[in-house]
C-alpha positions as CSV (number, residue, x, y, z in Angstrom):
1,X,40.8,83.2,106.4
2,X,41.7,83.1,109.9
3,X,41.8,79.9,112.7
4,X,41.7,80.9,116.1
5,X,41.1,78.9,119.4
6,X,38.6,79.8,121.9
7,X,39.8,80.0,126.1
8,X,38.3,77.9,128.7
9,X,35.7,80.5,128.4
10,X,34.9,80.2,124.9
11,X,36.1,83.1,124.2
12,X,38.9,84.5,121.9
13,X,42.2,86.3,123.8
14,X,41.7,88.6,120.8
15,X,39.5,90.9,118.8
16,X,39.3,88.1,115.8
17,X,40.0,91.6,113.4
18,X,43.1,93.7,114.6
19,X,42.4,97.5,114.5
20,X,42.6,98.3,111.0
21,X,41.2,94.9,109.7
22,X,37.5,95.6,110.0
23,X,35.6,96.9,107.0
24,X,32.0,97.1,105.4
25,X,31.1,93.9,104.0
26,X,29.8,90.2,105.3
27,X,31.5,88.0,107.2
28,X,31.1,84.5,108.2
29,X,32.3,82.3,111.4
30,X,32.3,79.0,111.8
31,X,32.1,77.4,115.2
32,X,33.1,73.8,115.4
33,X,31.5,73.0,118.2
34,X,31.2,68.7,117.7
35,X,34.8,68.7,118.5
36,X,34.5,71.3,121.3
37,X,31.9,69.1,122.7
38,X,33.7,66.2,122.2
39,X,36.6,66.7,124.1
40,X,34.2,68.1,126.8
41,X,33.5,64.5,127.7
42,X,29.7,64.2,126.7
43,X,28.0,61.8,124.7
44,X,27.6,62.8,121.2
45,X,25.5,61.2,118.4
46,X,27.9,59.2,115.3
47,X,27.6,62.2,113.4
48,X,27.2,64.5,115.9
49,X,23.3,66.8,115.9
50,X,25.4,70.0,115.3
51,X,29.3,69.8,114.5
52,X,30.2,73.1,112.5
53,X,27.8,76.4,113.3
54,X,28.2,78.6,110.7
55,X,27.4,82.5,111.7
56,X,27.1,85.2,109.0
57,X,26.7,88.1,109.8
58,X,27.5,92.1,107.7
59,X,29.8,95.1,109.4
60,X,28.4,98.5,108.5
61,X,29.9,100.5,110.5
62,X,33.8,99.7,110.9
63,X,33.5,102.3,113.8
64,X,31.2,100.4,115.5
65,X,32.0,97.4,118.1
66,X,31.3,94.4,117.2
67,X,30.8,91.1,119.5
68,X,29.3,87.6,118.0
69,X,28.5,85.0,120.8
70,X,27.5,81.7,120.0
71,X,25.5,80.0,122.9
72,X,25.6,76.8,122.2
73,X,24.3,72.8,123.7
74,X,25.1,69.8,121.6
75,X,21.0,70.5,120.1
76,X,20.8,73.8,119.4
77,X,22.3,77.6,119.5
78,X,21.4,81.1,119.4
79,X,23.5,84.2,118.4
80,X,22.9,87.8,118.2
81,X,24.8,91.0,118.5
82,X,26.1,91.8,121.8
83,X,27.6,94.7,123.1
């Protein structure tokens, strides 16, 4: 298991698997986006609509390059395989 922060961009400084670390299997991350929002200022519900996005997603190829964005709003989120 691995904790990493996100940048003012939301995104990682790293690859969150260092060259070597990747191989075939499934793979989950979790997003804990209540908090993100949160200290963003807005107004969340007491719990929060979404506070932890789980993603899961497999690696087939470990050759391949893999990128998993969350978009994200305090209602609702897509993700998909980006390039």
């Amino acid at each position: 298991m691995k904790t990493v922060a996100t940048n003012a961009e939301g995104r990682t400084e790293e690859p969150l698997l260092a060259e070597g670390e990747m191989k075939r299997g499934r793979y989950q991350i979790t997003f804990h986006v209540g908090p993100y929002f949160a200290a963003a200022g807005m107004a969340l519900a007491d719990p929060p609509f979404l506070d932890e996005v789980p993603v899961r997603f497999a690696i087939a190829d470990v050759d391949a390059h893999y990128h998993v964005p969350l978009l994200v709003s305090p209602f609702g989120y897509v993700t998909y395989r980006g390039s």
